[in-house]
N, C-alpha and C positions, 0 to 999 in steps of 0.2 A: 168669181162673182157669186156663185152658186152658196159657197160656202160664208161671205159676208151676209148673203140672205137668209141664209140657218142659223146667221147668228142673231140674228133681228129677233126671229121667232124663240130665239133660245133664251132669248131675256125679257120676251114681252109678258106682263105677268101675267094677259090673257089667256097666252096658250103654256104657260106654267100651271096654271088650274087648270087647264083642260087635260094636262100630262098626270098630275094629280089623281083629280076624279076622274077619269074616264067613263066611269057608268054612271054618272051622276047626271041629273036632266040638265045642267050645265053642260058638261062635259058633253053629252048628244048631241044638242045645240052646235055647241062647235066644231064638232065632227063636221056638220054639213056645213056651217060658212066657213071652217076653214079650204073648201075647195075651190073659193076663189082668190084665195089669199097668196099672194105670189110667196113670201114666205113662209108658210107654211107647208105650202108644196116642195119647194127646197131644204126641206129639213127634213121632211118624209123621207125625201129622195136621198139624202144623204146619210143618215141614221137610220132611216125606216120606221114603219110606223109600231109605236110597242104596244105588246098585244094586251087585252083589257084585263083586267086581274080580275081570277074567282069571284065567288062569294065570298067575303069574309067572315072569322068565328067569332061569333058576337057572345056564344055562351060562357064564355071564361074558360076556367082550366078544367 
């Protein structure tokens, strides 16, 4: 059951931009409504949650 509900979340394209951006004021945002989201708790739990990426280099080469 757990694993149908990570699948939910694995294709909703909501929490695909939030896997995305993650430091993005989008991505924030859904950090905290995803804690009531029964699928998205199930994906967490199952993959875990991936950690927020650096900074990026924005100066070129």
């Amino acid at each position: 059951m757990k694993k149908a509900m990570a699948l939910v979340c694995r294709v909703c394209p909501f929490c695909i931009l939030r896997r995305m951006f993650p430091e993005s004021r989008y991505g924030r945002f859904m950090r905290r409504a995803e804690q009531d989201c029964p699928f998205c708790r199930a994906y967490d739990e199952l993959y875990g949650t991936p950690p927020a990426s650096g900074p990026h280099d924005v100066t070129g080469a």
